[in-house]
C-alpha positions as CSV (number, residue, x, y, z in Angstrom):
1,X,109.2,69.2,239.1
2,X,112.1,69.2,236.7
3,X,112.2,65.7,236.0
4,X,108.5,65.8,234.9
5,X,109.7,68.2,231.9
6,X,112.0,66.1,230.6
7,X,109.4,62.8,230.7
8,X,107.4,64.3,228.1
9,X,110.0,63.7,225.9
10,X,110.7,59.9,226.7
11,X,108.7,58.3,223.3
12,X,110.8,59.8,221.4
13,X,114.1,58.6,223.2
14,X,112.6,55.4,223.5
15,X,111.8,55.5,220.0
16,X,115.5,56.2,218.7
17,X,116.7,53.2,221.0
18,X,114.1,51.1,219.3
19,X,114.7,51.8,215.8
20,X,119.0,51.6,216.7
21,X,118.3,48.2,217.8
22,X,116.0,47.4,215.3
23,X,118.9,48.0,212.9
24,X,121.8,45.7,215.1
25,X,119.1,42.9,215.4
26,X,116.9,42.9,212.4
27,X,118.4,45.3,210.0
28,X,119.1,44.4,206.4
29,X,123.0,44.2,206.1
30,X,123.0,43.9,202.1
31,X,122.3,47.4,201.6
32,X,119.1,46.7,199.5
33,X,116.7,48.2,202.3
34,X,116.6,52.2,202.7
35,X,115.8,52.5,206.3
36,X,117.1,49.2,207.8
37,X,120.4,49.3,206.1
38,X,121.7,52.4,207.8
39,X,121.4,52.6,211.8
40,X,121.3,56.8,210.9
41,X,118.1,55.9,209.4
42,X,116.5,53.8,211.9
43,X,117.3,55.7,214.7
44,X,115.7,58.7,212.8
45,X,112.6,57.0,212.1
46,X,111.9,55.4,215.3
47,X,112.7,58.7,216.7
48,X,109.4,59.7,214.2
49,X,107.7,57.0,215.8
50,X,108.1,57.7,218.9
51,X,107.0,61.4,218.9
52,X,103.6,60.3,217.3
53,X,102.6,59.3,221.1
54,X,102.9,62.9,221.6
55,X,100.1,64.0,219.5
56,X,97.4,64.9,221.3
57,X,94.1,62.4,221.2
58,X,91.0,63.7,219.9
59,X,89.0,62.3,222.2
60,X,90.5,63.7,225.2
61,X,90.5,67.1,223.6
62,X,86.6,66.2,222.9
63,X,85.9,65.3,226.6
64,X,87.7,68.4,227.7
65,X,85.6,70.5,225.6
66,X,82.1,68.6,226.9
67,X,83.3,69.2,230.8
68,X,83.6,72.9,230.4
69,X,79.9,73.3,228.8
């Protein structure tokens, strides 16, 4: 039961691994990009990423809404 609190926050730690590697493989090492040039950056922003799979869906919210009438 525990566990299954913490899962809901897994796209966004997944997302912060993501953008930190996105940086060590990808990045731009001159400087010249904002976000790819720092791995502060990255992380942040895939962190972003990752918490927009948290949003809820509209269409689930609309089927929820059709069962109960």
């Amino acid at each position: 039961m525990k566990m299954k609190k913490y899962l809901k926050y897994f796209p966004i730690a997944a997302g912060a691994i993501l953008g930190y590697a996105y940086y060590h493989f990808i990045g731009c090492h001159n400087g010249a990009c904002a976000i790819q040039s720092n791995p502060y950056f990255s992380t942040i922003y895939g962190a972003i990423i990752g918490s927009v799979f948290l949003l809820p869906d509209k269409k689930k919210k609309q089927k929820e809404s059709d069962d109960g009438e």
